[in-house]
C-alpha positions as CSV (number, residue, x, y, z in Angstrom):
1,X,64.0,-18.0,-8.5
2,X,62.6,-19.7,-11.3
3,X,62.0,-23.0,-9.0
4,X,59.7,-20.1,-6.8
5,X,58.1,-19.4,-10.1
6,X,57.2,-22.8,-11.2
7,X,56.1,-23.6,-7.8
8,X,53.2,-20.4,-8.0
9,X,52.0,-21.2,-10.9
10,X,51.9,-25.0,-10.7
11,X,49.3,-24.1,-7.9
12,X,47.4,-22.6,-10.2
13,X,43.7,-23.9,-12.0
14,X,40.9,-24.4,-10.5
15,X,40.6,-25.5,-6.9
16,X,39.4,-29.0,-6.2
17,X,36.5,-27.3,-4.4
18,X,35.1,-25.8,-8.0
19,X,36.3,-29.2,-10.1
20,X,33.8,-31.5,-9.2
21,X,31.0,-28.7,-8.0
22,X,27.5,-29.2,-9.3
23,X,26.7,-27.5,-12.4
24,X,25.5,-23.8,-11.7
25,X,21.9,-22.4,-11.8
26,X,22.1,-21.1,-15.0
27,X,23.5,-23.8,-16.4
28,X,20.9,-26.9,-14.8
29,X,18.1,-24.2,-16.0
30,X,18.3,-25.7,-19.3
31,X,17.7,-29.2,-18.6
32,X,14.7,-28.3,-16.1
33,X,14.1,-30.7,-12.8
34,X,11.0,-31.4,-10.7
35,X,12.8,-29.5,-8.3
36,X,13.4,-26.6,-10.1
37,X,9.6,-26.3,-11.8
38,X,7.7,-26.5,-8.6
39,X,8.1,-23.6,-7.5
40,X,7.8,-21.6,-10.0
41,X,4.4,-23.7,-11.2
42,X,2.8,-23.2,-7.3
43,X,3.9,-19.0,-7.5
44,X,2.8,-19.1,-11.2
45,X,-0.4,-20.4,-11.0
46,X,-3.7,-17.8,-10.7
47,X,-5.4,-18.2,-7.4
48,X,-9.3,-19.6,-8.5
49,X,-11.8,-16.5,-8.8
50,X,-9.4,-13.4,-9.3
51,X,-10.2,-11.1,-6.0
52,X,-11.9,-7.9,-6.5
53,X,-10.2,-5.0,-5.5
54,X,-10.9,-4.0,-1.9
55,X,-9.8,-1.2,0.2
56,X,-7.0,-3.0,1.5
57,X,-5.9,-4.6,-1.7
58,X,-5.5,-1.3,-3.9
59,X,-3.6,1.9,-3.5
60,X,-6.6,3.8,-4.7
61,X,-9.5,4.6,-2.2
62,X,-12.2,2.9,-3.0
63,X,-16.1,2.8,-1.7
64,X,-16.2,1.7,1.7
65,X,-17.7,-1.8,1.6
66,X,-18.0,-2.0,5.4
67,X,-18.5,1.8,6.2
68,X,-18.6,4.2,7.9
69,X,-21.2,5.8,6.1
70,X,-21.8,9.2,5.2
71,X,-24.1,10.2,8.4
72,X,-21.1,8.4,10.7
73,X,-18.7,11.0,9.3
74,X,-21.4,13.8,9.3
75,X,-21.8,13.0,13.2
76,X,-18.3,12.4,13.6
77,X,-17.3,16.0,12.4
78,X,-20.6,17.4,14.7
79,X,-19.2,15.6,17.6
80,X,-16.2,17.4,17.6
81,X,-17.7,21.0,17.0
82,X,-15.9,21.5,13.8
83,X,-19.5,22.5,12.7
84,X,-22.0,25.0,13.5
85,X,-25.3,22.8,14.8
86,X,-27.9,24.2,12.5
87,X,-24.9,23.7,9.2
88,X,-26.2,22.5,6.5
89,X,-24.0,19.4,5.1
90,X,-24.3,17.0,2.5
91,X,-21.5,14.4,1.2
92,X,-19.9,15.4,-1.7
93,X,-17.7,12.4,-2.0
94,X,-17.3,8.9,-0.2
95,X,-16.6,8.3,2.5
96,X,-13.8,6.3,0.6
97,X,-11.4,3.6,2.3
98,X,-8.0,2.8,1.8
99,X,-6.9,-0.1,4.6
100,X,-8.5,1.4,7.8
101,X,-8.1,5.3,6.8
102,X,-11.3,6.7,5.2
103,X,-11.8,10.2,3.0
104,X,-15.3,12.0,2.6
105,X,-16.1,15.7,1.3
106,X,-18.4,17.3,2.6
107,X,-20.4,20.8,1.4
108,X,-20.9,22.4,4.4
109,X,-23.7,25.7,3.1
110,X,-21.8,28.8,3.6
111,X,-18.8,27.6,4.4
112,X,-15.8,26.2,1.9
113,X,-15.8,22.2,1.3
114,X,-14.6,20.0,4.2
115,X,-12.2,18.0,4.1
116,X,-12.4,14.6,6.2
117,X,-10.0,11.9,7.3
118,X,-10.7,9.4,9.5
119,X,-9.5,5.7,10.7
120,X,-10.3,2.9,12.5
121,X,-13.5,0.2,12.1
122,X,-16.3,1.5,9.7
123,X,-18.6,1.2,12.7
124,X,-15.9,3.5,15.1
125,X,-14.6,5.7,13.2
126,X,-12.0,8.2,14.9
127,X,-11.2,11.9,13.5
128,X,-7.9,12.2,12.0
129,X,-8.1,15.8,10.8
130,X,-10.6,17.9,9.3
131,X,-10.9,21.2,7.5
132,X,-10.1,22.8,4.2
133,X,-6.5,21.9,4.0
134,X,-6.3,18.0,5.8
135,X,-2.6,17.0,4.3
136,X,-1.0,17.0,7.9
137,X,2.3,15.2,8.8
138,X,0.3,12.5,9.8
139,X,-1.6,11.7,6.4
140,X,1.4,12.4,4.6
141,X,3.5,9.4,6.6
142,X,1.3,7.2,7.9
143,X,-2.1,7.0,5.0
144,X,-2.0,4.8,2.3
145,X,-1.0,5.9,-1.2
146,X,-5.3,6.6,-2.0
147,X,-6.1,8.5,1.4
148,X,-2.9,10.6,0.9
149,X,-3.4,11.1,-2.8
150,X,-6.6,12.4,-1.9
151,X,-6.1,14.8,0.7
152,X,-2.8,15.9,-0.3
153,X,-3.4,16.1,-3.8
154,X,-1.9,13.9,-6.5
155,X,1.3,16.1,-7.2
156,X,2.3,14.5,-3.9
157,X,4.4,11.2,-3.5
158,X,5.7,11.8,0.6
């Protein structure tokens, strides 16, 4: 029994495999190499002319650089008879863009604000929803954070 003992333990230590292994990581981190710096230096380094925020880059909508403007979302609503033809309508805010979703308000004389959401190309806009209450499933899963935040409201994070 105690031959069985010695035997076990005499196979233990460190296997061969870990004795002459390459330092870890950590441990070569202090002694930096070429190797090692790169690429952290390349990810590190600020990209020449810092971008300006765009609708695409930020999770808040933001004017629409490349439309649709105001009368495309004004016709856009028309087109769909969601208003009377002889309303009166002016744009009470945007049309703003997040990626390829836009929201505008519009005051719409004798009616409550109206809610708009839209996506697609600032010169073809397509309806998403409109009305006084525009946080549908749709906006609410598929928008980006600044289109949802707008039409849902900001209590909202789904």
């Amino acid at each position: 029994m105690a031959l069985l003992a010695a035997l076990l333990t005499s196979g233990c230590g460190t296997p061969p495999e870990l004795r002459d292994a390459q330092p870890s990581r950590s441990a070569r981190s202090a002694s930096p190499t070429p190797t090692d710096t790169a690429p952290t230096t390349t990810a590190a380094a600020p990209p020449t002319g810092a971008p300006t925020p765009t609708a695409s880059s930020t999770p808040v909508a933001v004017r629409c650089p490349a439309g649709p403007s105001s009368q495309q979302v004004t016709a856009l609503v028309r087109g769909q008879d969601l208003l009377p033809a002889d309303a009166q309508v002016r744009v009470v805010t945007g049309p703003l863009c997040a990626d390829d979703w836009h929201y505008t308000l519009l005051a719409v004389t004798g009616y409550e604000p109206l809610q708009v959401v839209s996506r697609g190309s600032g010169t073809a806009p397509r309806l998403v929803t409109a009305g006084t209450d525009v946080c549908t499933a749709e906006v609410r899963v598929t928008s980006p954070t600044g289109i949802r935040t707008l039409a849902c409201g900001a209590g909202s994070s789904t």
